[in-house]
Each structure stands twice: as structure tokens, then as C-alpha cells.
N, C-alpha and C positions, 0 to 999 in steps of 0.2 A: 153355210157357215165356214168360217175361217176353220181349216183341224190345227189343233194344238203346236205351238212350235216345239219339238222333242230337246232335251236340254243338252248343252253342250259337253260331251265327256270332257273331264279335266285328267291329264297324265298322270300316272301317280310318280309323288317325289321320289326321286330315286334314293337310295339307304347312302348317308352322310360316312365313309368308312372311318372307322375306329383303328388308330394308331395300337401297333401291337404293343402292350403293357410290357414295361423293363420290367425282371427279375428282382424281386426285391428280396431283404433277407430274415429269415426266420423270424418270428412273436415271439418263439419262446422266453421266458424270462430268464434272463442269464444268471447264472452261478458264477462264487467266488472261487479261484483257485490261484495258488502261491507261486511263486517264478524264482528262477534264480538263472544264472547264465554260465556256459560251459561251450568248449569247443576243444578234445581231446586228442583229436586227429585221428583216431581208430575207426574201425570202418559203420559200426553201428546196429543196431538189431533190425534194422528195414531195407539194409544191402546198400546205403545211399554212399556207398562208392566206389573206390578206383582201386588200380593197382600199380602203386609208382611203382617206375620201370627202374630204381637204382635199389630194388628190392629183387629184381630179377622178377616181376609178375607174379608173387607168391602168393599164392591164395590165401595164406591163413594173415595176412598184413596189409589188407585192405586199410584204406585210409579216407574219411572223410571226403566226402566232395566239395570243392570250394564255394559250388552254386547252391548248398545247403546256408548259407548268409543272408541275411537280409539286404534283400533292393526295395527299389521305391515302387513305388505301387503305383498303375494308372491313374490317372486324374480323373476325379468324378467317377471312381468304382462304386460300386451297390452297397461297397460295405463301410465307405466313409475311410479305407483305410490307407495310413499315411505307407506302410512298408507290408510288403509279405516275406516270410521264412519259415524257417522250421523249428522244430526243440525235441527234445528227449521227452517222454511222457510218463506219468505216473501209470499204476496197475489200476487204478481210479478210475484213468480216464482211457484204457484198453488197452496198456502198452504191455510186451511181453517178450519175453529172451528171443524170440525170432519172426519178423515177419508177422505179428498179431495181427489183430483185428485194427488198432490204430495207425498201423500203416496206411498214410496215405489219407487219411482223414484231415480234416480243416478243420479250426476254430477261429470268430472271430476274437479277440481280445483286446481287451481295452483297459489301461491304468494311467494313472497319476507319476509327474516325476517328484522323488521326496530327497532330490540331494539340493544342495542351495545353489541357489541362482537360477533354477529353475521355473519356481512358480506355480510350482503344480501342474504344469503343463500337462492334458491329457494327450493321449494319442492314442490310437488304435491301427493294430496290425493283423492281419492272417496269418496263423500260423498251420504247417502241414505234419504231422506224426512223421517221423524220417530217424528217431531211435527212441530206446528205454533208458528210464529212472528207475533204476533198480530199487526194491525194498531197504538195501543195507546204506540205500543214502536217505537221513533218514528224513529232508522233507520230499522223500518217495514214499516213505513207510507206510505199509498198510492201511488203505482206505481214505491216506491223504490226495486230494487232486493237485498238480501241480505240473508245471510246463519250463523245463530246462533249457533255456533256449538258447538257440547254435548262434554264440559271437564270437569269431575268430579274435583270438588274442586276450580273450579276458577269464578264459581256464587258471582256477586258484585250485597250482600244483599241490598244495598242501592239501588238498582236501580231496583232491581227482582220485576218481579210483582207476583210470584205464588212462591217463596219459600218455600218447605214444609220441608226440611231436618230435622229439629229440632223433630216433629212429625212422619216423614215417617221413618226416617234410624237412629235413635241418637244413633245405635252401633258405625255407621261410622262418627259420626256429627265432628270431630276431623279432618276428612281428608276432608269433603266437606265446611269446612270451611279454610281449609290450604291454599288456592291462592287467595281466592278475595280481598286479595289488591294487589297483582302482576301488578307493573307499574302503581299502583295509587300515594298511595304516596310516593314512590320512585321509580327513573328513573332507579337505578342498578336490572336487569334481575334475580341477582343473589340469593336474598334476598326475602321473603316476599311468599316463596310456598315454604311448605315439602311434598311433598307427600308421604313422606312414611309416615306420621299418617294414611294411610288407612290399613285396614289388609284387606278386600277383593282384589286378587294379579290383578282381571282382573280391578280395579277402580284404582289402583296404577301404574300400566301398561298404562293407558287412560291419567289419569295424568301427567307420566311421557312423556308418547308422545305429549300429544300437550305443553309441556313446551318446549320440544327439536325444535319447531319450529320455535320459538323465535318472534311469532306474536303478535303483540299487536292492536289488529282490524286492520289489513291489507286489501288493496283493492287487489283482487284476480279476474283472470280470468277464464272463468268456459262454457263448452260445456255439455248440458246432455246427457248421455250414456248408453249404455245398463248396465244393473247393474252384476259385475264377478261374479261367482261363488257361492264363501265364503259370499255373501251377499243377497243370493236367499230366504230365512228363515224368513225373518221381523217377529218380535215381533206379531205383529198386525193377524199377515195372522195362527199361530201355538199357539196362548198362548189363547186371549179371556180372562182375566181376572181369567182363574180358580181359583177355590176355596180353594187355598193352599198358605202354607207358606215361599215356596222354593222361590228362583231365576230361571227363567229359563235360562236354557244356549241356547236356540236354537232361541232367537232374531236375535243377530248378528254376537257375536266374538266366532271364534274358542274356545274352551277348555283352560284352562289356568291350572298349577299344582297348587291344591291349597293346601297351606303349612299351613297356618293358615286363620281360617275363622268365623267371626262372625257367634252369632246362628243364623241369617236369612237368610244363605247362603246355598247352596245345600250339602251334604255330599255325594252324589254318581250321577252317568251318568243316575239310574233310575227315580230320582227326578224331574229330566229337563225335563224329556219327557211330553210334554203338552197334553195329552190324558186320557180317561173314561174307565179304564178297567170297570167296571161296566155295564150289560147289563140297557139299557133303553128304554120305548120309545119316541117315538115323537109323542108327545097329538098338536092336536090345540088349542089355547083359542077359539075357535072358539065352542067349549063344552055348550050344553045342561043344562038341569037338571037332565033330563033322561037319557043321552049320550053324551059318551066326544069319538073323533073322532082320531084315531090314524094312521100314514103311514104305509103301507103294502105293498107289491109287488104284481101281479096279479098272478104272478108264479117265480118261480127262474132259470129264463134261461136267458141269455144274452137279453140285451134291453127290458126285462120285464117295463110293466108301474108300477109305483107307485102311487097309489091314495090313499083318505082318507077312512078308514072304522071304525065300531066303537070298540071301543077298546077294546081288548080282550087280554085269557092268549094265543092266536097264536103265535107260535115261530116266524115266518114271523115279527110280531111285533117288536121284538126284535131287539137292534140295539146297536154295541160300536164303540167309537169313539179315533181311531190313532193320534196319533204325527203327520201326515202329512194330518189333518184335512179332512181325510176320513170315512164317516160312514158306516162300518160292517154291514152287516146282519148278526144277530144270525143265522137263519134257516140255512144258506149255507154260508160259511164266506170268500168266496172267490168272493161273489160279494158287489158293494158297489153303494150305489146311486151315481146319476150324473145326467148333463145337456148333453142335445140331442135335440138339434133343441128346445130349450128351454120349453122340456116337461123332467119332475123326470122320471130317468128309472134306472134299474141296469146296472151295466156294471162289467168288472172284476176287483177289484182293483190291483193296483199299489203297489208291495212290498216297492218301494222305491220312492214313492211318486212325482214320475215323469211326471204321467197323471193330467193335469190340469181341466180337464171334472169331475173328484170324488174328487176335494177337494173344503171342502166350510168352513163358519167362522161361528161357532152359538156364537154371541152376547148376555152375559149375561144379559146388562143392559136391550137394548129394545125386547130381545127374536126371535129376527130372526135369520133367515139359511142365509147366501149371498155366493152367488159363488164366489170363490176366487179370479178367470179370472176376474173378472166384479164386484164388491162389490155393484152396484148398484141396482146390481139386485136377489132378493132374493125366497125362495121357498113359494110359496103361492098355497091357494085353488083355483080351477079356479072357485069362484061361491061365491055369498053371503051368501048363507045358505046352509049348509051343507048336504051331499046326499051321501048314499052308493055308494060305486065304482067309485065318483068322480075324474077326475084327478089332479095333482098337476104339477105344471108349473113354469116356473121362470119370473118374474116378476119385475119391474119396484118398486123399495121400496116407498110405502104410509104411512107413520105412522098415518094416518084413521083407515088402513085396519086391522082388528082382523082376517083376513084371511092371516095373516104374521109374525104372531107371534104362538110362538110352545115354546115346557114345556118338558123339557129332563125328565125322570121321571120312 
């Protein structure tokens, strides 16, 4: 007998790959909240900005960042949206005399335009928390939500409660004074805002867009989001008030070509970069008379601890500070502090600023480190009185505590 012919294995098809799914954006059902628009030039409760230099770098006269404006927004974003920016935000929706919880958050928002000629035109923008709506204005009041949103040039003086323009920017006081009568005393859209008296291009651009919206305090609805991209950088998180007289460009808006530009404006890509070439260290106030205490690493290897020792010319000591709010070790400059299980250690920095564990905010005004991830929480001694080879830890911020303040130096 013939034996059976055994059957032919057939290959198995191989798995067809699956294209990685775009990010899409939240289900939640959006909520209404009220708008109105504002641009005061003062610096704002989430640090989003500078310190013009014909002020002499004074810390307490911070003034708006100009990339706090609305730009256009990529083409075919996730969120369908024509512009992203910023606003001032109600207690409603987290805002707070400093640094709250809606720093740095997103929403998307979406409204109708209700002046004429418009059409009802919808649009929709992202907007990033980058200051407060105080209570005493009152569609901030108590448990109302609402979004003040940053338009150069359309601040209604009569009504501002922190107007600084006159003293913070009077290169540009021409152009931030160009819209605030826009739909006050006259209903024509057309009339009563030039923006081109600005000559900075990125504040005439901000200008020029929230005019094309055709909003006159529209009620808007609004899901908050993860925030894209192009708006990863907040003023607040890279700038810290430094001690110069630039604009920075790494708040919020992309680069813009600048053709002409008042002296307080930046002249080159190097100016923007909000960073200390300068080696330093990092003193505690937490200093002696005899001995003032400075951070050092135990050794320079991967997760080396960082504790206080007393200050000396040790290279170890030595420390500068990146654009993307990472501190260098001199000794070996390929490591950089961080949080680890919420103890100071080295780790390797991030060329490009991608690892959130090495970047932190040193705050001029009250002198602490805070972690970026967490701004709550800042680099402290673990001890009231100071002790060789003590460690440093991240901590819960006490403005008591002289164990949390530190002196770049």
C-alpha cells in the first residue's frame, strides 16, 4: 500500500503591524466658562517673565513675556486648534497669588465670534495658565470660571487693576495702548485697534490674532488637556526672573523673524537662552560665621548622593546652570543633580532636556531650588543645623525654613 502523503505545513501569516495610534484629545464633556481679554505688562502669578534691563534687572518689575501672545497653532493638531496662548485664570479653574496649581496647565477652548461681520465664526485655541484673575475683578469672583486672555494691546486701562505698561515697556506703550477701546465706545470691529504700532513682530502677531477672532468677551467652552508640544517651555519653569535685559524667547511662542525691534528685545538665539554659563556654587543660608556650607557630590558616579559640606575651592563644588533648568557639575559635566526617591543625587544629564528628575527652578526672589515635576517641593537640608556629609532631600517648601534657601555664588 501506498503510506499516506503527510500534508503540506503552510507558513503562518505573519502579524500585519498596526500603525501607532495619534494622541487624541480628552471625552470629557466640556464646560462653559466666560473670557475677557487683558495684557498688563506686569510680570504675573506664574513668573512668565523678564526683567527689562532700562529698569536696571529689578526683581520686583518684572514684566510680561511677549511669547505669552497668541501664535498660530500647527496644522492638523489633535486639538483642531487655530492658535495657542495663554490667560490669566479664575480661582475656579486653580489659579492663585503665586505659582498655583494652574500654572502651566492647558485647556482647550472653543467660542463663537459675536461682533459683526463676523458670522459667528467658531474657533478654537489652547490656552496655558501663565497668571491670575484675582477675586476683586469681579468676573474672577468667587466660584466663577473664566479665562483672561493675554492680548497685547487690548488691556481696558479703566478697568486694569495692575497696569504697568507705561513704566515696564514705553518702547512699545504705542502698541499696548492701540486696542483698549476695541468695542467699547464703538460697536464697528473695524475701528479703534492698530496693531501695527507695535514693532516687536511676536506682540503684533498676538495682536493681530486675537483681533481676527472677532471676540468681544465671549462665553466659551473648554475641556483641560494635556498641553502640545510647542508649549512644553512655560516662562515660569526656564526663565526665573534672570538678571538681564533680554526678552526671552523660550516662554512660549515659537521664534518669530524679527525685522525690527525695540532696544529691549533680544538680538540673537543666544540671548534667549535662560541659563549661568558662569561656574557657581550652591551656599546654604544656612551659613555660620565660621562656615558657610556648600552642595557637593559624595563621588561622581551615577546616583552619587549630594550632601552639604563646607565650602571650599573643590571642583566637585562647582556647578552651571542650562536652558533647560539643569545644574552641571563642574568636576564631571556629564552629570547633573536630581530627585531620586526624593533624596539630591547625580544622574547623567539630558542633552535635550527631556529627563524631568535633573530639572529644577532656583527662584530669585525667595532663593530656593524646587523641582520642576513638583514645584512644591524643594531642595532642602535634612537637619536644622548643619553637619558635614549631611544629606539634602526634597522637601515640602516652608518659608520658616533657612534650610531652603541657597545663594548661587
Amino acid at each position: 500500500p501506498t503510506p499516506p502523503t503527510p500534508p503540506t505545513p503552510t507558513p503562518p501569516t505573519p502579524p500585519t503591524p498596526t500603525p501607532p495610534t495619534p494622541p487624541t484629545p480628552p471625552t470629557s464633556s466640556p464646560k462653559v466658562a466666560t473670557t475677557t481679554r487683558y495684557w498688563d505688562c506686569s510680570g504675573g502669578a506664574c513668573g512668565c517673565a523678564y526683567l527689562p534691563g532700562h529698569l536696571g534687572g529689578d526683581f520686583s518689575k518684572p514684566a510680561h513675556c511677549y511669547s505669552n501672545a497668541l501664535f498660530e497653532a500647527p496644522p492638523n493638531n489633535v486639538y483642531g486648534a487655530n492658535f495657542y496662548g495663554t490667560a490669566a485664570v479664575s480661582k475656579a479653574l486653580g489659579g492663585g497669588d503665586w505659582l498655583s496649581d494652574a500654572c502651566g496647565k492647558c485647556w482647550k477652548v472653543t467660542g463663537k465670534a459675536n461682533v459683526p461681520g463676523y458670522n459667528g465664526r467658531e474657533t478654537t485655541l489652547v490656552l496655558r495658565g501663565a497668571n491670575y484673575c484675582p477675586p476683586n475683578n469681579a468676573a474672577c469672583a468667587e466660584g466663577l470660571e473664566h479665562f483672561d486672555i493675554a492680548a497685547p494691546g487690548f488691556d481696558v486701562t479703566a478697568y486694569s487693576l495692575s497696569n504697568t505698561c507705561r513704566t515696564r515697556e514705553p518702547a512699545e506703550i504705542a502698541g499696548f495702548e492701540a486696542c483698549g477701546d476695541w468695542m467699547i465706545s464703538s460697536q464697528d470691529p473695524s475701528i479703534n485697534c492698530e496693531c501695527d504700532r507695535f514693532i516687536d513682530p511676536t506682540l503684533k502677531a498676538g495682536c493681530e490674532n486675537f483681533l481676527s477672532l472677532g471676540w468681544d468677551n465671549v462665553d466659551v467652552t473648554y475641556t483641560e488637556v494635556s498641553c502640545p508640544e510647542e508649549m512644553e517651555t512655560p516662562c515660569y519653569e526656564n526663565n526665573n526672573y534672570p538678571p538681564f535685559g533680554n526678552i526671552p524667547d523660550t516662554c512660549i511662542a515659537p521664534t518669530l523673524p524679527v525685522t525690527e525691534a525695540p532696544t529691549s528685545a533680544p538680538t540673537s538665539d543666544e540671548s534667549n537662552e535662560c541659563s549661568i554659563e558662569e561656574s557657581f556654587q550652591i551656599m546654604s543660608t544656612l551659613g555660620s560665621d565660621d562656615s558657610n556650607w556648600c552642595l557637593e557630590p559624595v563621588g561622581l558616579i551615577n546616583n552619587s548622593f549630594v550632601v552639604i559640606k563646607k565650602c571650599s575651592n573643590a571642583k566637585m563644588q562647582n556647578w552651571k546652570l542650562d536652558k533647560f533648568g539643569q545644574f552641571i557639575n563642574v568636576a564631571r559635566k556629564k552629570f547633573c543633580l536630581a530627585n531620586k526617591n526624593s533624596s539630591l543625587v547625580l544622574t547623567t544629564c539630558s542633552k535635550h532636556g527631556k529627563k524631568n528628575s535633573s530639572k529644577f527652578i532656583y527662584d530669585l526672589i525667595d532663593t530656593s531650588i524646587s523641582y520642576r515635576k513638583n514645584m512644591k517641593l524643594v531642595i532642602s537640608v535634612n537637619g536644622a543645623i548643619p553637619v558635614d556629609g549631611m544629606n539634602t532631600v526634597m522637601q515640602k517648601r516652608n518659608y520658616s525654613s533657612l534650610g531652603q534657601t541657597w545663594i548661587l555664588q
